[in-house]
N, C-alpha and C positions, 0 to 999 in steps of 0.2 A: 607201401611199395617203393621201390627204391627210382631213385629220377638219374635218367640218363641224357648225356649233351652231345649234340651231333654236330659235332664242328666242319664246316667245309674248308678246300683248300683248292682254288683251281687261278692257278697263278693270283689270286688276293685271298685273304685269310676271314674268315666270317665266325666268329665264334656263337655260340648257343647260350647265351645268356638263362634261355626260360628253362630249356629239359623239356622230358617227357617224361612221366611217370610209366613204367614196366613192368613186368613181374621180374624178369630175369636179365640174365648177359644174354643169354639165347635168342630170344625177343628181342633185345637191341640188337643184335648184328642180325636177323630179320627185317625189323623196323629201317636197319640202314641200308642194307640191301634196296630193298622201295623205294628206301627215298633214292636212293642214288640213279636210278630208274626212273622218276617221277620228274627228279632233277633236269636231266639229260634229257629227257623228253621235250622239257621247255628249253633247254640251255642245246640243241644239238651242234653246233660248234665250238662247244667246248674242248673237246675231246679228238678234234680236227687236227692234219698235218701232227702226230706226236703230242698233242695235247693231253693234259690227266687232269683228272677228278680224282679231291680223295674226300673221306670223311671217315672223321675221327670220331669214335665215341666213345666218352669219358664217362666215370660216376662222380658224383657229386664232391670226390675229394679232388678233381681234378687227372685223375690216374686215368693215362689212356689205355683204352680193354679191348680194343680194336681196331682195325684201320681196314676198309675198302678202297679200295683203288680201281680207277677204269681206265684205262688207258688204250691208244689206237697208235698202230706200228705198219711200217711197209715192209716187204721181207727186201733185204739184199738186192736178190735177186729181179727184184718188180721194181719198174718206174711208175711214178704215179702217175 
């Protein structure tokens, strides 16, 4: 099975040293989906006043195959 790394990125850089082993690309951008989810659930200020969450995940040559991003915005229009 092929190993995929779920690099974070929320204003400091956390890279994925171990992976996770998958079956697919499909399954990783699932697998990051949760996490990012899972993430933010324990981190919920992250993503505060214009804050993002992103997470990369790469295969094992390094080549990034996707990116999630979360991000929180005011419209224009609204004062917070």
């Amino acid at each position: 099975m092929p190993r995929y790394f779920f690099d974070i990125d929320n204003r400091e850089h956390y890279v994925d040293e171990e992976g996770t082993e998958l079956a697919g690309t499909d399954d990783a951008r699932v697998q990051a989906v949760i996490f990012a989810g899972d993430y933010l659930r324990e981190n919920p200020g992250l993503v505060r006043d214009g804050g993002r969450l992103d997470i990369a995940v790469r295969d094992h040559l390094g080549t990034i195959l996707l990116n999630v991003a979360v991000t929180t915005s005011v419209p224009a229009d609204r004062t917070p």
